[in-house]
C-alpha atoms as one frame of an Amber mdcrd trajectory, in Angstrom:
protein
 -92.128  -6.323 -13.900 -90.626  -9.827 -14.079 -87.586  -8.328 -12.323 -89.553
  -7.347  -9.092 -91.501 -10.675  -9.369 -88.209 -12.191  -9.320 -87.023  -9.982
  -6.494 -90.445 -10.860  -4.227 -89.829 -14.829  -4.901 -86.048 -14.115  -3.027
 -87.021 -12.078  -0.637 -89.551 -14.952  -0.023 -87.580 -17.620  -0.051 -84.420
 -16.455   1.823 -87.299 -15.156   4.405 -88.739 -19.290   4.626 -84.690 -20.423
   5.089 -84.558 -18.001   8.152 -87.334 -18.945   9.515 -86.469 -22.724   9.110
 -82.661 -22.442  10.574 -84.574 -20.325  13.369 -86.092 -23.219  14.206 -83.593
 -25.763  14.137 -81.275 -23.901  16.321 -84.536 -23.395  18.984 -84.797 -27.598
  18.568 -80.835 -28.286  19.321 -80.441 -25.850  22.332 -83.701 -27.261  23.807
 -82.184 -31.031  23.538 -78.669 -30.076  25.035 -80.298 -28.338  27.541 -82.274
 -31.436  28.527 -79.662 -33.409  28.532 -77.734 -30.766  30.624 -80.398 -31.006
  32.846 -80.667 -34.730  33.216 -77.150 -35.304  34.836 -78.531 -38.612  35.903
 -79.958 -37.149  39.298 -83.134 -38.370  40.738 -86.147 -36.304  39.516 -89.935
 -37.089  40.849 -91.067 -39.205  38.428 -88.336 -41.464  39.375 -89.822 -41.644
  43.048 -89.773 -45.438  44.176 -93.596 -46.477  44.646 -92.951 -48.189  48.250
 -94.797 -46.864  51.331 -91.509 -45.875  53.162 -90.323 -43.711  50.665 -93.553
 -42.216  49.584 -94.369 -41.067  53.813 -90.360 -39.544  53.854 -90.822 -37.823
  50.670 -94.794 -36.466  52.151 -93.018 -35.737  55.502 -90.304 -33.847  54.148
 -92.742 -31.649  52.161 -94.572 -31.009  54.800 -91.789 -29.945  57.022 -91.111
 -27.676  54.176 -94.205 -25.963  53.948 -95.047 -25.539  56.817 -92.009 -23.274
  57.602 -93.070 -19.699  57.457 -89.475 -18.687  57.165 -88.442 -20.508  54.120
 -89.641 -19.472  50.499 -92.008 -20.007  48.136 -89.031 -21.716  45.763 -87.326
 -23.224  48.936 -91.135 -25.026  49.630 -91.448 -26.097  46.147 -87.978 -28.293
  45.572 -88.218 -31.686  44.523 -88.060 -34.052  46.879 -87.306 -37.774  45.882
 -86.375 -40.727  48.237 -85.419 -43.812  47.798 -84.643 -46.517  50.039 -84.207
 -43.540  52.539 -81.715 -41.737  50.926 -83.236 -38.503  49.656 -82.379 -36.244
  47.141 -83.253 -32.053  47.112 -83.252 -30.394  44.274 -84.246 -27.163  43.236
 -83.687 -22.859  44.206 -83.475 -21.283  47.007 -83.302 -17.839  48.151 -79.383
 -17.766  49.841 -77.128 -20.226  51.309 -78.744 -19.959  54.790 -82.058 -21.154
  53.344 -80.273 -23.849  51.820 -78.931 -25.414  55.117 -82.202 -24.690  56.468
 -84.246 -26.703  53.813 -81.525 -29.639  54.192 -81.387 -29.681  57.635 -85.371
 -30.082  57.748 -85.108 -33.275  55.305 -82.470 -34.808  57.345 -84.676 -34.609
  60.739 -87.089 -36.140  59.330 -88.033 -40.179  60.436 -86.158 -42.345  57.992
 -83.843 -40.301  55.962 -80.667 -41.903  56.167 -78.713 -39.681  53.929 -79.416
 -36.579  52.138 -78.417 -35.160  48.800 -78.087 -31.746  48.257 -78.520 -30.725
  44.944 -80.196 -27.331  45.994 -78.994 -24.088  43.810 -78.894 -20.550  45.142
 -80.633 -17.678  42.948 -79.778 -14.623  43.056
C-alpha cells in the first residue's frame, strides 16, 4: 500500500517537471523568435505621425486594395513610411505578385525609395 502511494507521488511529480520544462522551452522559442523577427526593420507601430507619411502609407494601401489581381496576403502587407522612404513587408503569393505590389508603392506621390522586405509563400 505505501509502495503504490509512493509510486503515485512519482508518477506525480515527474508528470509536474514535464509539464514545467514544457513550458519553459514554449517561453525561449517564443523570445528568439521575436527577436528573429525584429531584425530592426520598420514595423507599423513605428509609423512616423507626420501628415506626409501617414497620406503615402493610406495611398499605398489603397493602391493595394484596390487591385483585383493581387491577393488577399499581398493587400494586407505592412506598409510603413517614413520621410518618404517606405518599407513592405509581409507574403505574397509568387515573385510576380511581389514586383507587382512594389511597383504599386513606388508609383505612388512621394515615395522616394522603397524597401522590399516582401516574402514569397508557397
Amino acid at each position: 500500500m505505501r509502495l503504490s502511494g509512493l509510486l503515485v507521488g512519482l508518477l506525480f511529480m515527474f508528470a509536474i517537471a514535464a509539464c514545467h520544462k514544457s513550458e519553459n522551452t514554449t517561453t525561449g522559442s517564443t523570445t528568439t523568435d521575436n527577436r528573429l523577427a525584429s531584425n530592426n526593420a520598420p514595423t507599423a507601430s513605428d509609423q512616423p505621425e507626420n501628415e506626409a507619411d501617414r497620406k503615402i502609407v493610406q495611398d499605398v494601401r489603397k493602391a493595394l486594395t484596390s487591385d483585383d489581381s493581387l491577393s488577399t496576403t499581398a493587400k494586407n502587407v505592412t506598409v510603413v513610411s517614413s520621410n518618404g522612404n517606405v518599407t513592405l513587408r509581409g507574403n505574397v503569393k509568387d515573385d510576380s505578385e511581389k514586383q507587382k505590389v512594389v511597383d504599386k508603392a513606388t508609383q505612388v506621390a512621394g515615395v522616394s525609395k522603397v524597401d522590399n522586405q516582401l516574402t514569397v509563400t508557397q
